[in-house]
N, C-alpha and C positions, 0 to 999 in steps of 0.2 A: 275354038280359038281360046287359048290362054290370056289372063289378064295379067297385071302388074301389081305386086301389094306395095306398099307405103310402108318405109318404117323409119319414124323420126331420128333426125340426126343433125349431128350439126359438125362442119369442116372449118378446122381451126389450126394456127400456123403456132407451131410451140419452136421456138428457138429456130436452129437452120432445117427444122424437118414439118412436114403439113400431113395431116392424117384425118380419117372419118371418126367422126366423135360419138358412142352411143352412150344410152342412160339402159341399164341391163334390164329394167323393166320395160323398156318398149321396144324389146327385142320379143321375135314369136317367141312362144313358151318354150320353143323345143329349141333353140339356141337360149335359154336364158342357163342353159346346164352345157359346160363343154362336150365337144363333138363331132361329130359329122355333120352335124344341120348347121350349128356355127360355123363350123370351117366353112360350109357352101356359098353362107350368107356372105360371109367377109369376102371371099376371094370375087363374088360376083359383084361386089358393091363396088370394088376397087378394079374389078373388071381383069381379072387372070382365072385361068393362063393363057398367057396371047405367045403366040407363036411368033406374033411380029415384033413381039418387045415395046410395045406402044400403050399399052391401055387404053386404047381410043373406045372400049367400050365399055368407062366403068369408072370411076374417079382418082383411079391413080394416076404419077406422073410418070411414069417409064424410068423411076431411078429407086433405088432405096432408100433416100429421103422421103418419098413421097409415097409409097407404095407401104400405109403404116395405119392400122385403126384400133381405136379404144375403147376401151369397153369400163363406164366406171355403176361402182352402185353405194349407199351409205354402208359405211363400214361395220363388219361385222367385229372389228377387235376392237377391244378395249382400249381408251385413251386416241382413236384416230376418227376421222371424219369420213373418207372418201376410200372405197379398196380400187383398187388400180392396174385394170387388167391388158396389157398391149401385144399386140401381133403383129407380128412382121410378114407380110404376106408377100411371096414369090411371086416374080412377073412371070413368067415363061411357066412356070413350074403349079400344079393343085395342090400350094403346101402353103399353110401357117405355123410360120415358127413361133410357138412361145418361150422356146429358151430364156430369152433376155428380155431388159428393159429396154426403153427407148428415153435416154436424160433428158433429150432435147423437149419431148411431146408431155415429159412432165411440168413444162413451164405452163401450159394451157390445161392442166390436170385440176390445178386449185382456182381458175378461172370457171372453170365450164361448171364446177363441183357447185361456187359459190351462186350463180344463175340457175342454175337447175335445181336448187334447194335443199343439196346435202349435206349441205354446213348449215347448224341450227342458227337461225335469226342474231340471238341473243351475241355470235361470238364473230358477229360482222360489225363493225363502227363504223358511223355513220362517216368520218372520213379519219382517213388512216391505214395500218398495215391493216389484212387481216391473214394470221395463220394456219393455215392448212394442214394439217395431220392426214397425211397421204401413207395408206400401205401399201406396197408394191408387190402384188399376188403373186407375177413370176419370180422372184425372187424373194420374196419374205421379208422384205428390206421395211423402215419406215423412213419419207423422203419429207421434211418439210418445204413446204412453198410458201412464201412471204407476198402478198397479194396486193397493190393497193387498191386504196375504196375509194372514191369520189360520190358523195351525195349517195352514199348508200352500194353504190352501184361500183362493179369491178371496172378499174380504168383502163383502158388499153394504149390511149393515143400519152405519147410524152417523148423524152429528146433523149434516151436512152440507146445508143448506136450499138449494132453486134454486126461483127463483120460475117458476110454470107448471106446478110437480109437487108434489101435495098431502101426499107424505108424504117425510119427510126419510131421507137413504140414505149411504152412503160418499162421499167425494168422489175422484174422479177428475179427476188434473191430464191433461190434453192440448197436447200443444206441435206445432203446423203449422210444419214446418218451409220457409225458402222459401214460403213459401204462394199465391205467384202462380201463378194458373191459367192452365195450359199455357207453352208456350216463349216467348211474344210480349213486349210490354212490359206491363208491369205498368198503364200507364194507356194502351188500345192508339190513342187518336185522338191520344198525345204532348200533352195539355191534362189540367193537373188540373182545368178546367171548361170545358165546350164550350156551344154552343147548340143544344140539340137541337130542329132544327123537327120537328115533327107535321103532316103536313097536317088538315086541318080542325080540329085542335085549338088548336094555337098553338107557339108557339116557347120553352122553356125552359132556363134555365139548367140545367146537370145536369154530374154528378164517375160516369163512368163507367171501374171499377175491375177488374184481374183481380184477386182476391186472396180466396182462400177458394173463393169462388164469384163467376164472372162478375156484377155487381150496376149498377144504376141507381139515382143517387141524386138527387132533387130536391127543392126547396127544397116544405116543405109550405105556405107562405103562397102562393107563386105555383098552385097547381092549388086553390086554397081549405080548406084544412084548416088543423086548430092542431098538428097531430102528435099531439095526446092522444088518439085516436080509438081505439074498439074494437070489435072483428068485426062487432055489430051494427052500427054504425055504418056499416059499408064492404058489409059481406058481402049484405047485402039487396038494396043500391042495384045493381040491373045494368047501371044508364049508366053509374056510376061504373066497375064491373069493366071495361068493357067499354071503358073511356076507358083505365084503366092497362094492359090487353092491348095496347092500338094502340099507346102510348106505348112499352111492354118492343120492342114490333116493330122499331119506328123505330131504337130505342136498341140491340136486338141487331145488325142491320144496321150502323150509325153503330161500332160495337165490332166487328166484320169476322166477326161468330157466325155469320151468315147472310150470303146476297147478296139475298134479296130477303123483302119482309114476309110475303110468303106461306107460307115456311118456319117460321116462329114457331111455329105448330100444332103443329108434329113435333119441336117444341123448345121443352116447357112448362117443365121442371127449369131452364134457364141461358135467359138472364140474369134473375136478380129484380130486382125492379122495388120502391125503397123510400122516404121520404118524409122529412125529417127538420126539427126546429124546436128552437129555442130552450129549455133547462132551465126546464121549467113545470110547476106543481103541477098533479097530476090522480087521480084514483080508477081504479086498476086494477081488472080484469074479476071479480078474489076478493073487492072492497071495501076492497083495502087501501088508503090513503093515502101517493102518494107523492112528496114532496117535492122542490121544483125545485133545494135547497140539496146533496140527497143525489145528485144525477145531473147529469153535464155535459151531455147533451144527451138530444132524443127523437125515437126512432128507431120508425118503422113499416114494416113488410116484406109484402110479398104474395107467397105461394107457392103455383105451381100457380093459378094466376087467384084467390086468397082471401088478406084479410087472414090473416098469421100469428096462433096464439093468444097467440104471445110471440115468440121469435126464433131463426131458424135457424142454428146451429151454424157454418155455413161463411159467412151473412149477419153472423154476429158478426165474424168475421173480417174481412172488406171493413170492419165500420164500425170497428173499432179502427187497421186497416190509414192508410185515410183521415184518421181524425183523426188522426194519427202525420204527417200530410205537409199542411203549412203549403199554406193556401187552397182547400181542398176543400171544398165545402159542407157535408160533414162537421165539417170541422173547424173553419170559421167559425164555424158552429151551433152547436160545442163552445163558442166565445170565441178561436179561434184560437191562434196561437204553436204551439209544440213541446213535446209531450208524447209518452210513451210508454202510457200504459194510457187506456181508458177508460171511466167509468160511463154505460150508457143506461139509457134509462126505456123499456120498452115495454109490450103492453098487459096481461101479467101480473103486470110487476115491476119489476125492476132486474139490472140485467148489468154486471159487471167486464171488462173483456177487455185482455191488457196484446199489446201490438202496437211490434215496432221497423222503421222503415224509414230506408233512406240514400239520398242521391243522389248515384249514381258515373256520372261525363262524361255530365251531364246527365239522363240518368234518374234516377225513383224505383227502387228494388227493396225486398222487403221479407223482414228474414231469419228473422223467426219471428214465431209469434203464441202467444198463451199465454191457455187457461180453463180454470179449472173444470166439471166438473159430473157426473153420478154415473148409475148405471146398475144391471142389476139384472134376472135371470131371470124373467119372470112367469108363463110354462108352458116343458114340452117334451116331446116326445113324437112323434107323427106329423103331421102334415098328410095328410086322405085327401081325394082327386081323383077322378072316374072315368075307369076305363080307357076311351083314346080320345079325353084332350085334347088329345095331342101326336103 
Protein backbone atom coordinates (compact mmCIF):
# COMPACT_ATOMS: atom_id res chain seq x y z
CA UNK A 1 0.00 0.00 0.00
CA UNK A 2 1.16 3.49 -1.00
CA UNK A 3 1.53 6.32 1.28
CA UNK A 4 0.75 10.11 0.78
CA UNK A 5 3.78 12.60 0.88
CA UNK A 6 3.21 16.29 2.25
CA UNK A 7 4.25 19.05 0.55
CA UNK A 8 3.74 22.56 2.11
CA UNK A 9 1.57 24.91 0.62
CA UNK A 10 -0.51 27.60 1.12
CA UNK A 11 -4.24 28.46 -0.80
CA UNK A 12 -4.69 31.91 -1.28
CA UNK A 13 -7.44 34.17 -3.15
CA UNK A 14 -5.51 36.93 -5.50
CA UNK A 15 -8.12 39.19 -6.93
CA UNK A 16 -11.32 37.25 -8.67
CA UNK A 17 -9.09 33.99 -9.07
CA UNK A 18 -7.87 31.28 -5.83
CA UNK A 19 -4.93 29.09 -6.59
CA UNK A 20 -2.34 26.58 -4.74
CA UNK A 21 0.55 28.54 -3.45
CA UNK A 22 4.16 26.97 -3.40
CA UNK A 23 7.74 28.19 -2.08
CA UNK A 24 9.85 26.16 -5.11
CA UNK A 25 12.14 24.83 -2.34
CA UNK A 26 9.58 22.84 -0.77
CA UNK A 27 8.65 21.28 -3.76
CA UNK A 28 10.40 17.36 -4.21
CA UNK A 29 13.62 18.05 -5.95
CA UNK A 30 12.50 16.73 -9.12
CA UNK A 31 9.63 19.35 -9.65
CA UNK A 32 11.94 22.13 -8.36
CA UNK A 33 13.26 21.84 -12.30
CA UNK A 34 10.20 22.03 -15.11
CA UNK A 35 8.76 18.93 -16.13
CA UNK A 36 7.10 15.95 -16.01
CA UNK A 37 7.34 15.46 -12.18
CA UNK A 38 5.88 19.06 -11.91
CA UNK A 39 3.39 18.90 -14.23
CA UNK A 40 2.16 15.50 -12.24
CA UNK A 41 2.50 17.36 -8.99
CA UNK A 42 0.24 20.27 -9.91
CA UNK A 43 -2.42 18.52 -11.92
CA UNK A 44 -2.80 15.98 -8.85
CA UNK A 45 -2.87 18.68 -6.27
CA UNK A 46 -5.57 20.53 -8.09
CA UNK A 47 -7.01 17.10 -8.79
CA UNK A 48 -7.31 16.73 -12.90
CA UNK A 49 -8.00 15.43 -15.18
CA UNK A 50 -11.53 14.63 -14.00
CA UNK A 51 -13.62 13.52 -16.52
CA UNK A 52 -16.54 14.85 -14.59
CA UNK A 53 -15.35 18.37 -14.71
CA UNK A 54 -15.51 18.62 -10.90
CA UNK A 55 -12.21 18.39 -9.10
CA UNK A 56 -13.88 16.66 -6.33
CA UNK A 57 -10.46 14.99 -5.93
CA UNK A 58 -7.88 17.71 -5.41
CA UNK A 59 -8.22 21.40 -4.74
CA UNK A 60 -9.48 22.88 -7.61
CA UNK A 61 -12.91 24.55 -8.19
CA UNK A 62 -14.37 23.15 -11.56
CA UNK A 63 -13.71 26.67 -13.27
CA UNK A 64 -10.63 28.40 -14.54
CA UNK A 65 -10.67 30.84 -11.82
CA UNK A 66 -9.86 28.27 -9.70
CA UNK A 67 -8.23 25.60 -11.24
CA UNK A 68 -4.58 28.03 -10.95
CA UNK A 69 -1.22 27.33 -8.82
CA UNK A 70 2.08 29.12 -8.08
CA UNK A 71 5.13 28.50 -7.96
CA UNK A 72 7.35 31.34 -6.36
CA UNK A 73 11.18 31.39 -5.37
CA UNK A 74 13.70 34.63 -4.30
CA UNK A 75 14.62 36.00 -7.41
CA UNK A 76 17.14 35.35 -9.40
CA UNK A 77 17.31 38.95 -11.44
CA UNK A 78 18.80 41.70 -10.58
CA UNK A 79 16.77 44.69 -8.93
CA UNK A 80 13.62 42.24 -7.99
CA UNK A 81 12.56 40.23 -4.94
CA UNK A 82 10.31 37.32 -5.79
CA UNK A 83 10.39 35.17 -9.66
CA UNK A 84 6.93 34.25 -10.32
CA UNK A 85 6.06 31.20 -11.78
CA UNK A 86 2.01 30.35 -12.69
CA UNK A 87 0.06 27.48 -14.32
CA UNK A 88 -2.89 27.16 -15.61
CA UNK A 89 -3.91 23.75 -15.09
CA UNK A 90 -6.81 21.82 -17.30
CA UNK A 91 -9.77 20.26 -15.59
CA UNK A 92 -10.71 17.55 -18.04
CA UNK A 93 -7.48 17.55 -19.68
CA UNK A 94 -3.23 16.11 -18.13
CA UNK A 95 -2.21 19.69 -19.32
CA UNK A 96 -0.41 22.74 -17.59
CA UNK A 97 -0.32 25.60 -19.53
CA UNK A 98 2.35 27.93 -18.87
CA UNK A 99 1.89 30.20 -21.71
CA UNK A 100 0.61 33.15 -19.66
CA UNK A 101 0.27 34.95 -16.49
CA UNK A 102 -2.42 35.02 -14.34
CA UNK A 103 -2.93 39.29 -13.08
CA UNK A 104 -5.39 38.49 -10.73
CA UNK A 105 -3.17 35.70 -8.54
CA UNK A 106 -0.48 38.46 -8.78
CA UNK A 107 -2.27 40.48 -6.08
CA UNK A 108 -1.42 37.43 -3.34
CA UNK A 109 2.23 37.09 -5.22
CA UNK A 110 3.81 40.10 -3.02
CA UNK A 111 1.77 38.84 0.11
CA UNK A 112 2.78 35.26 0.18
CA UNK A 113 6.59 36.46 -0.98
CA UNK A 114 6.54 38.98 2.08
CA UNK A 115 5.44 35.95 4.86
CA UNK A 116 7.53 33.43 3.51
CA UNK A 117 10.64 35.54 3.76
CA UNK A 118 11.62 36.50 0.21
CA UNK A 119 11.52 40.01 0.63
CA UNK A 120 14.71 41.01 2.83
CA UNK A 121 13.57 42.28 6.26
CA UNK A 122 15.19 45.56 5.81
CA UNK A 123 12.62 46.61 2.74
CA UNK A 124 9.31 45.73 4.80
CA UNK A 125 8.10 48.88 7.31
CA UNK A 126 7.00 48.28 10.24
CA UNK A 127 3.68 50.02 8.90
CA UNK A 128 3.12 51.21 5.50
CA UNK A 129 3.37 50.19 1.76
CA UNK A 130 5.80 47.84 1.09
CA UNK A 131 6.95 47.18 -2.59
CA UNK A 132 7.50 44.13 -4.29
CA UNK A 133 9.67 43.52 -7.30
CA UNK A 134 7.93 40.65 -8.79
CA UNK A 135 9.35 38.94 -12.07
CA UNK A 136 7.04 37.19 -14.11
CA UNK A 137 8.92 33.86 -15.59
CA UNK A 138 6.17 33.22 -18.10
CA UNK A 139 6.49 36.12 -19.55
CA UNK A 140 9.59 37.95 -18.63
CA UNK A 141 7.65 40.84 -17.53
CA UNK A 142 8.55 42.87 -14.22
CA UNK A 143 5.02 43.47 -12.28
CA UNK A 144 5.09 45.63 -9.12
CA UNK A 145 2.86 44.97 -6.03
CA UNK A 146 2.20 47.77 -3.54
CA UNK A 147 1.51 45.64 -0.23
CA UNK A 148 0.30 47.02 3.00
CA UNK A 149 2.05 46.25 6.41
CA UNK A 150 0.24 46.51 9.74
CA UNK A 151 2.67 45.96 12.83
CA UNK A 152 5.16 44.49 10.53
CA UNK A 153 2.84 42.00 9.27
CA UNK A 154 1.02 41.94 5.62
CA UNK A 155 -2.58 43.18 6.02
CA UNK A 156 -5.29 41.64 4.46
CA UNK A 157 -8.63 42.52 6.23
CA UNK A 158 -9.79 46.42 5.01
CA UNK A 159 -12.90 48.09 3.32
CA UNK A 160 -11.35 47.89 -0.08
CA UNK A 161 -14.65 46.30 -2.38
CA UNK A 162 -13.73 44.42 -6.01
CA UNK A 163 -16.59 43.31 -7.67
CA UNK A 164 -16.64 39.26 -8.30
CA UNK A 165 -15.39 38.85 -4.49
CA UNK A 166 -18.03 38.91 -1.73
CA UNK A 167 -16.31 40.14 1.05
CA UNK A 168 -14.21 43.34 1.19
CA UNK A 169 -10.22 43.10 1.92
CA UNK A 170 -7.02 45.42 1.60
CA UNK A 171 -6.37 46.82 -1.54
CA UNK A 172 -3.52 46.07 -3.41
CA UNK A 173 -2.08 48.50 -6.00
CA UNK A 174 -0.31 46.57 -9.05
CA UNK A 175 1.60 48.13 -11.71
CA UNK A 176 2.55 45.87 -15.13
CA UNK A 177 5.28 47.28 -16.10
CA UNK A 178 5.89 47.37 -20.14
CA UNK A 179 3.13 44.93 -20.24
CA UNK A 180 3.50 43.74 -23.68
CA UNK A 181 3.65 40.15 -24.04
CA UNK A 182 6.81 38.89 -25.12
CA UNK A 183 9.47 40.75 -27.29
CA UNK A 184 7.16 41.23 -30.61
CA UNK A 185 4.99 44.23 -31.40
CA UNK A 186 2.57 45.08 -29.17
CA UNK A 187 -0.12 44.80 -31.85
CA UNK A 188 1.70 41.64 -33.75
CA UNK A 189 -0.27 41.66 -37.41
CA UNK A 190 1.08 45.86 -37.35
CA UNK A 191 -3.15 46.74 -37.47
CA UNK A 192 -4.89 48.17 -34.58
CA UNK A 193 -7.84 46.18 -36.66
CA UNK A 194 -7.58 43.42 -38.95
CA UNK A 195 -10.24 41.00 -40.61
CA UNK A 196 -10.12 37.99 -39.16
CA UNK A 197 -11.61 35.24 -41.54
CA UNK A 198 -12.91 32.07 -39.76
CA UNK A 199 -13.51 29.53 -42.11
CA UNK A 200 -17.09 28.32 -41.90
CA UNK A 201 -17.81 30.96 -39.56
CA UNK A 202 -17.35 34.28 -41.24
CA UNK A 203 -14.93 37.04 -41.40
CA UNK A 204 -14.72 39.65 -38.53
CA UNK A 205 -13.46 42.66 -37.60
CA UNK A 206 -11.16 42.14 -34.51
CA UNK A 207 -8.05 44.44 -32.42
CA UNK A 208 -5.73 41.59 -31.72
CA UNK A 209 -3.27 42.91 -28.84
CA UNK A 210 -0.03 41.77 -26.83
CA UNK A 211 -0.35 43.33 -23.66
CA UNK A 212 -1.07 41.68 -20.44
CA UNK A 213 -2.06 38.63 -22.01
CA UNK A 214 -1.99 37.71 -25.61
CA UNK A 215 -6.20 38.70 -26.31
CA UNK A 216 -8.81 38.81 -29.25
CA UNK A 217 -11.11 41.44 -29.35
CA UNK A 218 -14.46 41.56 -31.35
CA UNK A 219 -17.05 43.61 -31.77
CA UNK A 220 -20.09 41.91 -29.82
CA UNK A 221 -22.87 43.06 -32.42
CA UNK A 222 -21.15 41.32 -35.21
CA UNK A 223 -21.14 37.45 -33.62
CA UNK A 224 -24.82 38.38 -32.12
CA UNK A 225 -24.51 39.42 -28.65
CA UNK A 226 -25.27 42.80 -26.68
CA UNK A 227 -21.96 42.39 -24.53
CA UNK A 228 -24.32 42.28 -21.34
CA UNK A 229 -24.27 38.55 -21.36
CA UNK A 230 -23.61 36.24 -18.21
CA UNK A 231 -21.92 32.61 -17.74
CA UNK A 232 -25.40 31.33 -18.07
CA UNK A 233 -25.74 32.80 -20.92
CA UNK A 234 -22.61 31.70 -22.88
CA UNK A 235 -21.43 28.86 -20.52
CA UNK A 236 -24.49 26.22 -21.60
CA UNK A 237 -24.57 27.04 -25.08
CA UNK A 238 -21.75 24.57 -26.63
CA UNK A 239 -22.02 25.84 -30.26
CA UNK A 240 -21.58 28.86 -28.89
CA UNK A 241 -18.10 27.72 -26.84
CA UNK A 242 -17.39 25.86 -29.54
CA UNK A 243 -17.74 28.90 -32.14
CA UNK A 244 -15.34 31.12 -29.89
CA UNK A 245 -12.61 28.21 -29.56
CA UNK A 246 -12.32 27.97 -33.58
CA UNK A 247 -12.47 31.78 -33.72
CA UNK A 248 -9.30 32.17 -30.46
CA UNK A 249 -7.65 29.27 -33.16
CA UNK A 250 -7.77 31.47 -36.14
CA UNK A 251 -6.87 34.55 -34.29
CA UNK A 252 -3.86 32.81 -32.23
CA UNK A 253 -2.57 31.77 -35.59
CA UNK A 254 -3.33 35.41 -37.47
CA UNK A 255 -1.20 36.70 -33.89
CA UNK A 256 1.94 34.27 -34.89
CA UNK A 257 1.16 32.07 -31.17
CA UNK A 258 0.71 29.20 -33.24
CA UNK A 259 1.43 28.03 -36.92
CA UNK A 260 -1.33 26.07 -37.40
CA UNK A 261 -5.00 25.61 -35.64
CA UNK A 262 -4.41 22.42 -34.46
CA UNK A 263 -1.93 23.63 -31.82
CA UNK A 264 -4.71 25.82 -29.98
CA UNK A 265 -5.62 22.59 -27.75
CA UNK A 266 -2.04 22.53 -26.19
CA UNK A 267 -2.52 26.37 -25.93
CA UNK A 268 -5.80 26.94 -23.91
CA UNK A 269 -4.22 29.80 -21.36
CA UNK A 270 -3.01 32.56 -24.61
CA UNK A 271 -4.67 34.05 -26.45
CA UNK A 272 -8.29 34.85 -24.86
CA UNK A 273 -10.69 35.33 -26.81
CA UNK A 274 -13.24 38.54 -25.77
CA UNK A 275 -16.27 40.62 -26.98
CA UNK A 276 -16.90 44.16 -26.37
CA UNK A 277 -20.16 46.69 -26.90
CA UNK A 278 -21.13 49.95 -26.27
CA UNK A 279 -21.71 51.43 -22.28
CA UNK A 280 -25.25 49.72 -21.55
CA UNK A 281 -27.23 49.24 -18.57
CA UNK A 282 -27.36 45.73 -17.39
CA UNK A 283 -27.87 43.52 -14.21
CA UNK A 284 -24.75 41.76 -13.02
CA UNK A 285 -24.55 37.96 -11.97
CA UNK A 286 -24.90 39.37 -7.81
CA UNK A 287 -28.19 41.46 -8.83
CA UNK A 288 -26.39 44.43 -8.81
CA UNK A 289 -27.51 47.15 -11.19
CA UNK A 290 -25.06 48.63 -13.40
CA UNK A 291 -25.28 51.64 -15.16
CA UNK A 292 -24.18 52.59 -18.67
CA UNK A 293 -23.42 56.24 -17.28
CA UNK A 294 -20.91 54.62 -14.54
CA UNK A 295 -18.70 52.54 -17.34
CA UNK A 296 -17.16 53.44 -20.70
CA UNK A 297 -17.54 50.24 -22.14
CA UNK A 298 -18.60 46.32 -21.86
CA UNK A 299 -16.25 43.98 -21.87
CA UNK A 300 -16.86 40.01 -21.91
CA UNK A 301 -13.79 37.48 -21.76
CA UNK A 302 -13.75 33.66 -22.21
CA UNK A 303 -11.17 31.75 -20.32
CA UNK A 304 -10.10 28.41 -20.71
CA UNK A 305 -13.10 27.59 -23.30
CA UNK A 306 -15.82 29.53 -20.47
CA UNK A 307 -17.18 32.81 -19.99
CA UNK A 308 -15.17 34.63 -17.35
CA UNK A 309 -17.10 35.09 -13.90
CA UNK A 310 -15.79 38.64 -14.20
CA UNK A 311 -12.41 39.57 -15.66
CA UNK A 312 -9.11 38.37 -15.82
CA UNK A 313 -6.24 40.31 -14.39
CA UNK A 314 -3.90 40.16 -17.39
CA UNK A 315 -7.40 40.56 -19.87
CA UNK A 316 -7.83 43.83 -17.71
CA UNK A 317 -4.76 44.85 -18.94
CA UNK A 318 -5.20 44.20 -22.94
CA UNK A 319 -8.61 46.11 -22.36
CA UNK A 320 -7.23 49.27 -20.68
CA UNK A 321 -3.92 48.79 -22.95
CA UNK A 322 -6.34 49.09 -26.20
CA UNK A 323 -8.60 51.70 -25.18
CA UNK A 324 -5.41 53.89 -24.50
CA UNK A 325 -4.74 53.60 -28.40
CA UNK A 326 -7.21 55.54 -30.80
CA UNK A 327 -9.39 52.95 -33.23
CA UNK A 328 -9.29 49.61 -31.55
CA UNK A 329 -12.51 48.26 -31.17
CA UNK A 330 -11.86 48.68 -27.68
CA UNK A 331 -11.68 51.86 -27.87
CA UNK A 332 -14.28 52.77 -30.43
CA UNK A 333 -16.67 50.84 -28.03
CA UNK A 334 -15.18 53.17 -25.44
CA UNK A 335 -16.44 56.50 -27.73
CA UNK A 336 -12.97 56.74 -29.00
CA UNK A 337 -10.18 59.63 -28.78
CA UNK A 338 -7.36 59.48 -26.11
CA UNK A 339 -7.71 58.46 -22.89
CA UNK A 340 -5.59 57.02 -20.22
CA UNK A 341 -7.70 54.86 -17.70
CA UNK A 342 -10.56 52.85 -18.25
CA UNK A 343 -14.11 51.77 -16.49
CA UNK A 344 -15.65 48.25 -17.92
CA UNK A 345 -18.75 46.67 -17.03
CA UNK A 346 -18.34 43.01 -16.93
CA UNK A 347 -20.47 40.24 -15.62
CA UNK A 348 -19.84 40.89 -11.89
CA UNK A 349 -19.32 44.45 -12.02
CA UNK A 350 -17.17 47.19 -12.72
CA UNK A 351 -13.39 47.72 -13.37
CA UNK A 352 -11.06 50.82 -13.30
CA UNK A 353 -7.81 49.96 -15.12
CA UNK A 354 -5.56 53.18 -15.72
CA UNK A 355 -3.27 52.08 -18.85
CA UNK A 356 -0.63 54.49 -20.86
CA UNK A 357 0.47 53.74 -24.42
CA UNK A 358 2.81 55.86 -26.97
CA UNK A 359 3.45 55.54 -30.52
CA UNK A 360 7.29 55.64 -31.26
CA UNK A 361 8.29 55.40 -35.28
CA UNK A 362 5.13 54.02 -35.88
CA UNK A 363 4.42 51.46 -33.38
CA UNK A 364 2.21 51.43 -30.37
CA UNK A 365 4.19 50.37 -27.05
CA UNK A 366 2.62 50.43 -23.88
CA UNK A 367 4.62 51.61 -20.65
CA UNK A 368 2.53 50.54 -17.74
CA UNK A 369 -0.72 49.42 -16.62
CA UNK A 370 -2.10 50.09 -13.35
CA UNK A 371 -5.20 48.13 -10.89
CA UNK A 372 -6.41 47.63 -7.97
CA UNK A 373 -7.26 44.68 -6.22
CA UNK A 374 -6.65 42.76 -3.01
CA UNK A 375 -5.74 39.36 -1.88
CA UNK A 376 -5.54 37.29 1.19
CA UNK A 377 -4.45 33.73 2.85
CA UNK A 378 -7.48 31.29 2.90
CA UNK A 379 -5.58 28.01 4.21
CA UNK A 380 -1.84 26.71 4.62
CA UNK A 381 -0.54 23.80 5.52
CA UNK A 382 0.22 20.75 3.31
CA UNK A 383 -1.25 19.53 0.21
CA UNK A 384 -0.98 15.54 0.43
CA UNK A 385 -0.69 13.39 -2.87
CA UNK A 386 0.20 9.77 -3.11
CA UNK A 387 3.43 8.52 -3.37
CA UNK A 388 3.79 7.62 -6.96
CA UNK A 389 2.43 10.47 -8.83
CA UNK A 390 5.69 11.65 -10.03
Amino acid sequence: MSKQIKIPATYMRGGTSKGVFFSLTDLPEAAQVAGEARDKILLRTIGSPDPYGQQIDGMGGATSSTSKTVILAKSEQPDHDVDYLFGQVAINKPFVDWSGNCGNLTAAVGAFAISKGLVVAERIPQNGICTVRIWQKNIQKTIIAHVPISNGEVQETGDFELDGVTFPAAEVVIEFMDPADGEGSMFPTGNVVDDLEVPGIGTFKATMINSGIPTIFVNAADIGYTGTELQKDINSDAEALAKFETMRAYGAVKMGLIADISEAVARQHTPKIAFVAPATDYEASSGKQISAADIDVCVRALSMGKLHHAMMGTASVAIATAAAVPGTLVNLAAGGGERDSVTFGHPSGTLRVGASAAEVNGEWTATKAVMSRSARIIMEGNVHIPDGTF
